[in-house]
ZADRENTOR-597351 format. One line per 4 residues: their letters; for each residue x, y, z of N, C-alpha, C. Coordinates in Angstrom, 1 decimal. Layout:
residues N
a) X,Y,Z,X,Y,Z,X,Y,Z ~ ...
END
This chain:
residues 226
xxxx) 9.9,41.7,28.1,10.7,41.4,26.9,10.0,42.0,25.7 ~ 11.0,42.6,24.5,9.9,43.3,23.4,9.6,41.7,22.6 ~ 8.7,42.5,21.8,8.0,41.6,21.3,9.1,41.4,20.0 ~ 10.3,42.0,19.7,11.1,41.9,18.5,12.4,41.0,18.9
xxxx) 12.2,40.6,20.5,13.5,39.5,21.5,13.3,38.1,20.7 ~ 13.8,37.8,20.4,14.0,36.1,20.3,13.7,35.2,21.4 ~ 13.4,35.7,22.4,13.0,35.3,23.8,11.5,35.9,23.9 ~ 11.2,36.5,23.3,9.1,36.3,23.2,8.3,35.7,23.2
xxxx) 8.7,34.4,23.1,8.1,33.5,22.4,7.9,32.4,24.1 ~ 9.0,33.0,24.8,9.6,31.8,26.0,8.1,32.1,27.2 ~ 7.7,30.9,28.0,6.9,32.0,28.8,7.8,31.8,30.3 ~ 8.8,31.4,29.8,9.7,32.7,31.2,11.3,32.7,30.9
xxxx) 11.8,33.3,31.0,13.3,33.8,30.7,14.2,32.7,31.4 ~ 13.8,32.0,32.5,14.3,30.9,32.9,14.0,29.8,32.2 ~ 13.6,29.5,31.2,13.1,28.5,30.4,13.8,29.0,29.0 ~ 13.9,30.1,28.7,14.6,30.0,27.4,16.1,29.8,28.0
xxxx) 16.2,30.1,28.5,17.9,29.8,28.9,18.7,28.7,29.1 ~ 17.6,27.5,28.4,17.4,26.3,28.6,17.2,25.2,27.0 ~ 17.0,26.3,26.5,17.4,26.4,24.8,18.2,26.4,24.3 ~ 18.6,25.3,23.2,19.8,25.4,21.9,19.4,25.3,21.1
xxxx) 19.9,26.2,20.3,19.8,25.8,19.0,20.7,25.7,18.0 ~ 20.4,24.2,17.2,21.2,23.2,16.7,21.4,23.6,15.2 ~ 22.4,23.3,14.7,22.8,23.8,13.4,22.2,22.4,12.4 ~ 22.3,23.0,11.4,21.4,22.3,10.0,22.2,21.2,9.9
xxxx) 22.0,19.9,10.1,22.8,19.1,9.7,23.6,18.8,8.1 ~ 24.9,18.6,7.9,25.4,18.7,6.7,24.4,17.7,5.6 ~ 24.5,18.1,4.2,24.1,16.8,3.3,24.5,15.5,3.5 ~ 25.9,15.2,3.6,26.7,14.2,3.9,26.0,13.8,5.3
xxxx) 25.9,14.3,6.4,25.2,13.5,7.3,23.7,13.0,6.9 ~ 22.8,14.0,6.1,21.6,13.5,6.3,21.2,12.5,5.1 ~ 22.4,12.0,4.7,22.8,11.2,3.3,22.7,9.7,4.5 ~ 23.5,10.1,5.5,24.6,8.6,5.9,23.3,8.5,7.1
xxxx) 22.2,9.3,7.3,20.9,9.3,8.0,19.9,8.0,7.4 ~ 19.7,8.7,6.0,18.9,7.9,4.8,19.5,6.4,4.8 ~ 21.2,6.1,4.9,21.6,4.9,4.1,21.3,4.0,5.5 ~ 21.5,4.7,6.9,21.4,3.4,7.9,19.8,3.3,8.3
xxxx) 19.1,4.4,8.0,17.6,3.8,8.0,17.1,2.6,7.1 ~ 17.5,2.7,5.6,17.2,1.5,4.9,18.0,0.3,5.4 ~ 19.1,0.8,5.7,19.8,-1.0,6.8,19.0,-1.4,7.9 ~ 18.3,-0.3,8.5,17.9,-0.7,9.7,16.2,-1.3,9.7
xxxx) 15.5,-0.8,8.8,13.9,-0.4,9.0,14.0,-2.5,8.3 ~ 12.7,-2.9,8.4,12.3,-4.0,8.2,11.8,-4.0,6.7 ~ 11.9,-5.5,6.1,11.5,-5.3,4.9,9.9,-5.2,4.6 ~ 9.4,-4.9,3.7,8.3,-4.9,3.5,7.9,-6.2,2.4
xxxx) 6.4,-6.9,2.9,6.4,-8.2,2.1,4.3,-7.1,1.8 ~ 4.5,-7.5,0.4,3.1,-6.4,0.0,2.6,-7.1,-1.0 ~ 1.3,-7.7,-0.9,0.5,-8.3,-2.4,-0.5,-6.9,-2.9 ~ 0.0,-6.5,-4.6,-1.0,-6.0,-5.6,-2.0,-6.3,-5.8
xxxx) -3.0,-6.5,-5.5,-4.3,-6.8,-5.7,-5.2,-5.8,-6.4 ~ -5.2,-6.2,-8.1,-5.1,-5.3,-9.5,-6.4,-5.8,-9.9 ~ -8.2,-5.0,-10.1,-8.7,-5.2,-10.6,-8.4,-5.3,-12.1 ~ -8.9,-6.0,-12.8,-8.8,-5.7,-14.3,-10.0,-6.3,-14.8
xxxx) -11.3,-6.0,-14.6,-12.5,-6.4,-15.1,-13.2,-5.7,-15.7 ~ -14.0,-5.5,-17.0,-14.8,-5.1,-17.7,-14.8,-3.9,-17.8 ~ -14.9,-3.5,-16.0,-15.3,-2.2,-16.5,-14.4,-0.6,-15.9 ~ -13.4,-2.0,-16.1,-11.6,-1.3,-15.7,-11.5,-0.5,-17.4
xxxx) -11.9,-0.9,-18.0,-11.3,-0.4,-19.8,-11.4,1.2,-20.2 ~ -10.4,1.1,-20.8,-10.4,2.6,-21.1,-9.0,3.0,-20.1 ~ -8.9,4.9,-20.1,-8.0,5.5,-19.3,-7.4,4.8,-17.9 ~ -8.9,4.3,-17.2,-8.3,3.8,-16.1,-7.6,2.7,-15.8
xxxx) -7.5,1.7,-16.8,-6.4,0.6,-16.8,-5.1,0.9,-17.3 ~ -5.2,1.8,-17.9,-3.5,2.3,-18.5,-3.4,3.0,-17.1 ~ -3.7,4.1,-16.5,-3.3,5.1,-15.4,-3.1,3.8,-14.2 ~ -3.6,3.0,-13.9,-3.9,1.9,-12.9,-2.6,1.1,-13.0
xxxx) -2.3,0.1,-14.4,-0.8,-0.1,-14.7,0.0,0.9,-14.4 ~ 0.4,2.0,-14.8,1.0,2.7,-14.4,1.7,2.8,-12.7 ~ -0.2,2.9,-12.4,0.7,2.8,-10.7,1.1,2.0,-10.1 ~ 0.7,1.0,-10.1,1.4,-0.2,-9.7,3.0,-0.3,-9.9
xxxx) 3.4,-0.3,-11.3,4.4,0.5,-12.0,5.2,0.9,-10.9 ~ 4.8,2.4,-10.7,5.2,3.1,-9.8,5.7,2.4,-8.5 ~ 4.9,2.0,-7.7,4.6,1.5,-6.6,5.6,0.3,-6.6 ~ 6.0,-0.3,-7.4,7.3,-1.5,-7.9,8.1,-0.7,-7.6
xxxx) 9.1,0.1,-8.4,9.7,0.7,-9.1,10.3,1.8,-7.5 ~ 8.8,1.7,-6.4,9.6,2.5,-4.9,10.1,1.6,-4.0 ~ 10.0,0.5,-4.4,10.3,-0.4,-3.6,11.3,-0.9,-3.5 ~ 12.2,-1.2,-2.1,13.3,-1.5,-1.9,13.7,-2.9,-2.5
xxxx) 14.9,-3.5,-2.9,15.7,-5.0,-3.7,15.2,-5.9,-2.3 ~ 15.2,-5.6,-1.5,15.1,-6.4,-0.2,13.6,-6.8,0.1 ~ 12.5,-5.9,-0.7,11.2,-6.3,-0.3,10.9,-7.4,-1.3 ~ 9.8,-7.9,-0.9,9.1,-8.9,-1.5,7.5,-8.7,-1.9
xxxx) 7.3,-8.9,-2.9,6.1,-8.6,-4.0,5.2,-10.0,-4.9 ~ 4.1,-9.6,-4.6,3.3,-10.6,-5.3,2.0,-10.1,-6.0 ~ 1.8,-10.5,-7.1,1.1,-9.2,-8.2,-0.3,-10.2,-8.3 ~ -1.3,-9.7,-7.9,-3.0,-10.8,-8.0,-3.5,-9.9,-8.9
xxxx) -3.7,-9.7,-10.5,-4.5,-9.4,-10.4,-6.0,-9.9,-11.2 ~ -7.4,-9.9,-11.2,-8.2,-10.7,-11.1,-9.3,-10.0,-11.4 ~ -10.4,-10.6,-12.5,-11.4,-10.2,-13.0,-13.0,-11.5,-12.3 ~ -13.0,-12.5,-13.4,-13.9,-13.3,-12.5,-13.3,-14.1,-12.2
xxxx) -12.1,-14.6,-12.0,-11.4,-15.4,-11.1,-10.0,-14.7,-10.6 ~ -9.4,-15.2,-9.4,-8.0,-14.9,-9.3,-6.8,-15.2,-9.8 ~ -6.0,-14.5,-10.4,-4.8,-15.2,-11.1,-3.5,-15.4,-9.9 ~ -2.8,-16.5,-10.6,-2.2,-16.6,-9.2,-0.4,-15.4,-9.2
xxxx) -0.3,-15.3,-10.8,0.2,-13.8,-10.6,2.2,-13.8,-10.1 ~ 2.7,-13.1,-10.5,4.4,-13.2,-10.3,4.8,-12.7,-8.9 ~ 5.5,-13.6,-8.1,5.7,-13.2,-6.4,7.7,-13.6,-6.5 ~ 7.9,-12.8,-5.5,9.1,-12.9,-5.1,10.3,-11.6,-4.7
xxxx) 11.3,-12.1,-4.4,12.0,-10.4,-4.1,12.1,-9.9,-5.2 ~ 11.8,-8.3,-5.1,12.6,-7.2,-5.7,13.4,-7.8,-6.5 ~ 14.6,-8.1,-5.8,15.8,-7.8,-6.7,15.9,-8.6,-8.0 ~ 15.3,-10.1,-7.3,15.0,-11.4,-8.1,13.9,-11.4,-9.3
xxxx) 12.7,-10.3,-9.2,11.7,-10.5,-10.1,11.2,-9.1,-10.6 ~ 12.1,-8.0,-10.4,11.6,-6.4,-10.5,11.6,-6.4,-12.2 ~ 12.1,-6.9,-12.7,12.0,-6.8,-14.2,10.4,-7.3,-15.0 ~ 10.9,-9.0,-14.6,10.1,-10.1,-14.7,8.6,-8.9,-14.3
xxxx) 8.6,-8.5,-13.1,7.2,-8.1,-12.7,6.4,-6.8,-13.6 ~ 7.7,-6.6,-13.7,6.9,-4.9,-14.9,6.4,-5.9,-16.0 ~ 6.8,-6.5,-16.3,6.6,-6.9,-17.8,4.9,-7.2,-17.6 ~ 5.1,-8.6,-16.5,3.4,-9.0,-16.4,3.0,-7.7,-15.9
xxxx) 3.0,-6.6,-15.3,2.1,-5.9,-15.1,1.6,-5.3,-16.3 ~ 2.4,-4.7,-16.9,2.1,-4.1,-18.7,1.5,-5.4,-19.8 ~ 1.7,-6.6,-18.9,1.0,-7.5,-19.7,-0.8,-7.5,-19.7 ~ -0.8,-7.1,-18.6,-2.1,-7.3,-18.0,-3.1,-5.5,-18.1
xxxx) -3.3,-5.4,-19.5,-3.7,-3.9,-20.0,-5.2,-4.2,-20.6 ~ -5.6,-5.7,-21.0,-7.2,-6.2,-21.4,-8.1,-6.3,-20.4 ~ -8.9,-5.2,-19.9,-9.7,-5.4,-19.1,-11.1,-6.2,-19.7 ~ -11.6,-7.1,-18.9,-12.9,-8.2,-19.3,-12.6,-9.1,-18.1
xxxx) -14.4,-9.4,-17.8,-15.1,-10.3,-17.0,-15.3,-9.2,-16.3 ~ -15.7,-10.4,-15.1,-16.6,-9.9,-13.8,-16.1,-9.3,-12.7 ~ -16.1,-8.9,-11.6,-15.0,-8.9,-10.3,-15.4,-9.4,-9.0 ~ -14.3,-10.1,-9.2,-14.2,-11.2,-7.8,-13.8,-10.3,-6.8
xxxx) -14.4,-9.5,-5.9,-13.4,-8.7,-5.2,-13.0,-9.4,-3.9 ~ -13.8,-9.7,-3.4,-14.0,-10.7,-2.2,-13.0,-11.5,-2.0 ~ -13.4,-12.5,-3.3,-12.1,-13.5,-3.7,-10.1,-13.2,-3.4 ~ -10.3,-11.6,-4.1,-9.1,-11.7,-4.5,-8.5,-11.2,-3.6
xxxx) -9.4,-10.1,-2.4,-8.4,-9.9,-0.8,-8.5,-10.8,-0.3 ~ -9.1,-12.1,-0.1,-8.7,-13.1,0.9,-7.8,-14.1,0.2 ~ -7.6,-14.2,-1.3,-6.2,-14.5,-1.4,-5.2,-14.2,-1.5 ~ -5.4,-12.8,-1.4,-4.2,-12.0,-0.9,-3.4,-12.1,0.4
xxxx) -4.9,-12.1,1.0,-4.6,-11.8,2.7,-4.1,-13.6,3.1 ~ -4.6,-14.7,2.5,-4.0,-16.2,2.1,-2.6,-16.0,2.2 ~ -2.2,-16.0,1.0,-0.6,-15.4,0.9,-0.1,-15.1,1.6 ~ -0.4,-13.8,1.9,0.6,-13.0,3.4,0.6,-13.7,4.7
xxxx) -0.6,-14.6,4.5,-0.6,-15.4,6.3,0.4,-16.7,5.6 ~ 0.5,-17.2,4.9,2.0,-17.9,4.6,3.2,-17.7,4.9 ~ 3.6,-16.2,4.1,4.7,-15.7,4.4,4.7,-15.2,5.9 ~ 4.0,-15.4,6.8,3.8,-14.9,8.2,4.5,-16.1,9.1
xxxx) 4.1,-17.3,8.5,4.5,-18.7,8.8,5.8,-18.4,8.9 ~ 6.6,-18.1,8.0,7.7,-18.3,7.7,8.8,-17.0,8.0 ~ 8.5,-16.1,8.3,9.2,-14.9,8.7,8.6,-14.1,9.7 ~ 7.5,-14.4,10.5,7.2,-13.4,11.7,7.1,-12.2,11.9
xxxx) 7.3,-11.2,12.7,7.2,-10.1,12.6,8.7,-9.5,12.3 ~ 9.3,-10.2,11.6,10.9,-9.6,11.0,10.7,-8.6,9.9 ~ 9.2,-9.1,9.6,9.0,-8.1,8.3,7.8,-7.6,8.1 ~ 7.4,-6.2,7.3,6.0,-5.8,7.4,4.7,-6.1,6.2
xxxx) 3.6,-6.1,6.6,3.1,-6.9,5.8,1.9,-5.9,5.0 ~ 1.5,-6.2,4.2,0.4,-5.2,3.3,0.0,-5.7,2.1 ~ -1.5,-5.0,1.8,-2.1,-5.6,0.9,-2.7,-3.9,0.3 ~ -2.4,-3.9,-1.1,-3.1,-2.5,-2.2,-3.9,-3.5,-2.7
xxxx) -5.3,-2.7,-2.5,-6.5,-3.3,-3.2,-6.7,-2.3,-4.5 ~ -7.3,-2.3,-6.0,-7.1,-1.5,-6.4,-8.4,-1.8,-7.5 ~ -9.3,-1.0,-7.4,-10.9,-1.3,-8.0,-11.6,-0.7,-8.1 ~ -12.6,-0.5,-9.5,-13.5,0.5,-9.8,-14.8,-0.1,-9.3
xxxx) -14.9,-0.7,-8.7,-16.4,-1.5,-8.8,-17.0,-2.5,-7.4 ~ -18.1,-2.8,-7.6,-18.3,-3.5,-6.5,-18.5,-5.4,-7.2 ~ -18.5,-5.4,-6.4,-18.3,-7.5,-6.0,-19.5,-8.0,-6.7 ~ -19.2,-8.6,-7.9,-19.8,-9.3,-8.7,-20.3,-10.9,-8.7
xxxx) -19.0,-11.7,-8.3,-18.7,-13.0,-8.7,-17.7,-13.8,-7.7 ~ -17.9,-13.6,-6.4,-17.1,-13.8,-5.4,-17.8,-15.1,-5.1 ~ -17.1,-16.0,-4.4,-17.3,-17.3,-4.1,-18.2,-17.1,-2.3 ~ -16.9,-16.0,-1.6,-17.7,-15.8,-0.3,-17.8,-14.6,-0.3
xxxx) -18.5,-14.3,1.2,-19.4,-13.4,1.0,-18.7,-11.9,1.8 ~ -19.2,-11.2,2.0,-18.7,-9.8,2.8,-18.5,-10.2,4.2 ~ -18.9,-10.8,4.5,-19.3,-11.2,6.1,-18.4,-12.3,6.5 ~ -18.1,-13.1,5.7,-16.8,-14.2,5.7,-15.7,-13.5,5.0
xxxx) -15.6,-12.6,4.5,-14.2,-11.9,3.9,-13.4,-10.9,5.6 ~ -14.9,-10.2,6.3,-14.5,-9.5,7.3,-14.1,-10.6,8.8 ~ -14.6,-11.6,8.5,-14.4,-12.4,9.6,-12.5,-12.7,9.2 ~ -12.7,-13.1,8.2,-10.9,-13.4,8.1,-10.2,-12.0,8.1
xxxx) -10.5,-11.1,7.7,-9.5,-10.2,7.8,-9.5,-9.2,9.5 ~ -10.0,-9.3,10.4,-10.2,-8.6,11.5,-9.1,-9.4,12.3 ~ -8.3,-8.6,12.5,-7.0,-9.0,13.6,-7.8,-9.5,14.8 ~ -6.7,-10.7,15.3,-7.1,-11.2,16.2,-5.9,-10.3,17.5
xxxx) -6.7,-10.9,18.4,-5.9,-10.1,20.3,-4.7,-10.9,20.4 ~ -3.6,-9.8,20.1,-2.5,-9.9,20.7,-1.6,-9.7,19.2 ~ -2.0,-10.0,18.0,-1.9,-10.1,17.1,-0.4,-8.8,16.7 ~ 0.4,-8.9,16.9,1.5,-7.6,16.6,2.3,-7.8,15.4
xxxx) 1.8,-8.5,14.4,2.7,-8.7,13.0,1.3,-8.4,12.0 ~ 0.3,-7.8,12.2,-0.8,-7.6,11.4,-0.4,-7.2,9.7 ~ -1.6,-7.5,9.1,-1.7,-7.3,7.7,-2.5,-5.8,7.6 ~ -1.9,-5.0,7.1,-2.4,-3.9,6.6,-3.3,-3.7,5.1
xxxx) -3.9,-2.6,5.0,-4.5,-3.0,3.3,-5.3,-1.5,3.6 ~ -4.9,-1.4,2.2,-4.6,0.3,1.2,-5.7,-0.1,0.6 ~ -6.7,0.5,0.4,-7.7,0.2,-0.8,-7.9,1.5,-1.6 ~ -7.8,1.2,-2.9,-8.1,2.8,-3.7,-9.2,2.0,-4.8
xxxx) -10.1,3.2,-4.6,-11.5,3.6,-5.3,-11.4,3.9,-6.3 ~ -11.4,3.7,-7.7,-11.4,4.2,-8.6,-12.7,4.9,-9.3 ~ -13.1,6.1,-9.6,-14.4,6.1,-10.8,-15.1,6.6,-9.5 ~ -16.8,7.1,-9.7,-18.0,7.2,-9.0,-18.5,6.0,-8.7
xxxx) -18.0,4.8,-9.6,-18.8,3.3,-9.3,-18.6,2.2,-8.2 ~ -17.0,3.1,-7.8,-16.1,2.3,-6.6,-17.0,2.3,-5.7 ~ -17.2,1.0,-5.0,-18.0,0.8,-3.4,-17.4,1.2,-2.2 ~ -17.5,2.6,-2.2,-17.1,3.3,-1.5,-16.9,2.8,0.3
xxxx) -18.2,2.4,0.2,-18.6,1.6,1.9,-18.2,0.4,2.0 ~ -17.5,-0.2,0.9,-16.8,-1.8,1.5,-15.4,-1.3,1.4 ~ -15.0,-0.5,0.7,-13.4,-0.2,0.3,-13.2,0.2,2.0 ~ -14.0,1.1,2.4,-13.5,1.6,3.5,-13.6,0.9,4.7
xxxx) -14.4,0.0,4.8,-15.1,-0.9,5.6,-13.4,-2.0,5.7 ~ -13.3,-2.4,4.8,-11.8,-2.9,4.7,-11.1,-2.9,4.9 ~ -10.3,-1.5,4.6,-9.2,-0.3,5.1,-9.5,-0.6,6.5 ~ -10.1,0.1,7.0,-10.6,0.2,8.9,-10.1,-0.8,9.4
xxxx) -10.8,-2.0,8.9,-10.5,-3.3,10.0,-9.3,-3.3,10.0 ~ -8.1,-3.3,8.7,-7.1,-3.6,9.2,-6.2,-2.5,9.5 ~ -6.6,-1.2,10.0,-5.9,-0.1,10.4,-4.9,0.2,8.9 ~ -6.0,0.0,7.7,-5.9,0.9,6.4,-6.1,2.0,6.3
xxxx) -6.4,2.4,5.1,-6.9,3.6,4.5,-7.3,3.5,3.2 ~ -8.5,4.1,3.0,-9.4,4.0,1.9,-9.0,5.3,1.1 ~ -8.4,5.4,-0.3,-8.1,6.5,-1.2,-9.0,6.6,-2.1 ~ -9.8,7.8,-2.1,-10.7,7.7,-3.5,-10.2,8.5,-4.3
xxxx) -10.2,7.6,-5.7,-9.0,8.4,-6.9,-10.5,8.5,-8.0 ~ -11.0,10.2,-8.4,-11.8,10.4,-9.6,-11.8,10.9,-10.5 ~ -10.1,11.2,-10.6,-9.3,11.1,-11.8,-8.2,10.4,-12.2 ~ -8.3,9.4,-12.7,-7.7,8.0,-13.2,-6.1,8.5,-13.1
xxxx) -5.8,10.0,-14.1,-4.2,10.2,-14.1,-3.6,10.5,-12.6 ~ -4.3,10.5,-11.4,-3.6,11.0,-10.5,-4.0,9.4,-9.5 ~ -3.6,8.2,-10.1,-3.3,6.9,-9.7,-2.1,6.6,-9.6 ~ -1.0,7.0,-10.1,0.4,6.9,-9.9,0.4,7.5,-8.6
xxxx) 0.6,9.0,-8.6,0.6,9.4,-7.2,0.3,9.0,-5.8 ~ -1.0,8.4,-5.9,-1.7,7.7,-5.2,-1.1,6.5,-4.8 ~ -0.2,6.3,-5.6,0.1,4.7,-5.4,1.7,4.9,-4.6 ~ 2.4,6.0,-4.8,3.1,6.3,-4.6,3.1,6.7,-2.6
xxxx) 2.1,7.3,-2.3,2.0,7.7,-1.3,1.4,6.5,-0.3 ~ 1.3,5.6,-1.4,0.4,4.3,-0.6,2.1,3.7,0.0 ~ 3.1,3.8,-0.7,4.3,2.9,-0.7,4.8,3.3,0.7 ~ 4.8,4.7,0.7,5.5,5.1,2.0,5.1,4.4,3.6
xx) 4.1,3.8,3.3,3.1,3.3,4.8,4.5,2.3,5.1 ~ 5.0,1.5,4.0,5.6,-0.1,4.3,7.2,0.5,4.0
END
């Protein structure tokens, strides 16, 4: 066969003749593709877990709002949202559906632009990961579950320690409705080795962001997981 055949590529002529090829599907179908995947796919239930301490101030709490922002704003009417965010203590923060609190939740997020105190980091993913084992109670694996951790810094003012935050978060055997969790690094000061340490156990991913404007994006790509 020359090498200019459309069959070059086959490694035998009885094998390509075993080939179709399928025409581009219309817009309108890959429209009516998109509408029955969102009927079909499960909802996503996701707590924000929003550093805002000390040494959040500056560019990176405006770009950081922002993503969150974003990350609301991709989210389906049908999912459910609960906003932590937390300096030296945990706030307990605006929860509920999309559809019911998508307004309501921008606002507190743009409310929450004064970065000061310490950071509880510890604190604030095990009451995040608290929460989601609630809503687990009550909806099962009907829906998917996640936690965005979002911090420049390391663990200041935490009640427990690294070693009791990893014991609660490591899935247990047999476990098929698991909690996921996105951690993004902000700055050179992010604790690079616990963010990721984090991520891991729960079959996350650790994002390091070292320029504050490209935190939307980031957050953006975080949404697609759920």
């Amino acid at each position: 066969i020359s090498t200019e055949s459309p069959l070059a590529f086959c490694p035998t002529t009885a094998e390509c003749l075993h080939l179709v090829i399928l025409p581009v599907p219309s817009v309108r179908v890959l429209d009516q593709i998109k509408s029955v995947w969102y009927e079909v796919k499960k909802p996503a239930t996701v707590v924000l877990t929003f550093d805002r301490s000390g040494s959040m101030s500056g560019e990176k709490i405006g770009q950081a709002i922002n993503g969150a922002i974003e990350f609301v704003e991709e989210m389906d009417r049908k999912d459910w949202i609960a906003w932590k965010p937390f300096s030296t203590d945990v706030d307990t923060g605006v929860q509920g559906l999309i559809s019911d609190i998508g307004e309501e939740l921008v606002t507190a997020i743009r409310s929450d632009a004064k970065a000061d105190g310490e950071t509880a980091l510890y604190d604030a993913i095990a009451h995040a990961y608290q929460t989601l084992q609630k809503q687990r109670v009550r909806f099962g694996d009907t829906v998917r579950y996640g936690i965005v951790v979002l911090s420049d810094g390391k663990d200041t003012t935490s009640r427990i320690t690294l070693a009791e935050l990893e014991e609660i978060l490591t899935p247990r055997e047999g476990d098929t409705a698991g909690i996921q969790i996105h951690t993004i690094g902000v700055d050179a000061n992010a604790d690079d080795q616990v963010l990721g340490k984090i991520a891991t156990i729960t079959n996350g991913r650790m994002w390091k962001v070292t320029d504050p404007s490209t935190i939307p994006a980031v957050a953006r790509r975080i949404h697609k997981y759920w």
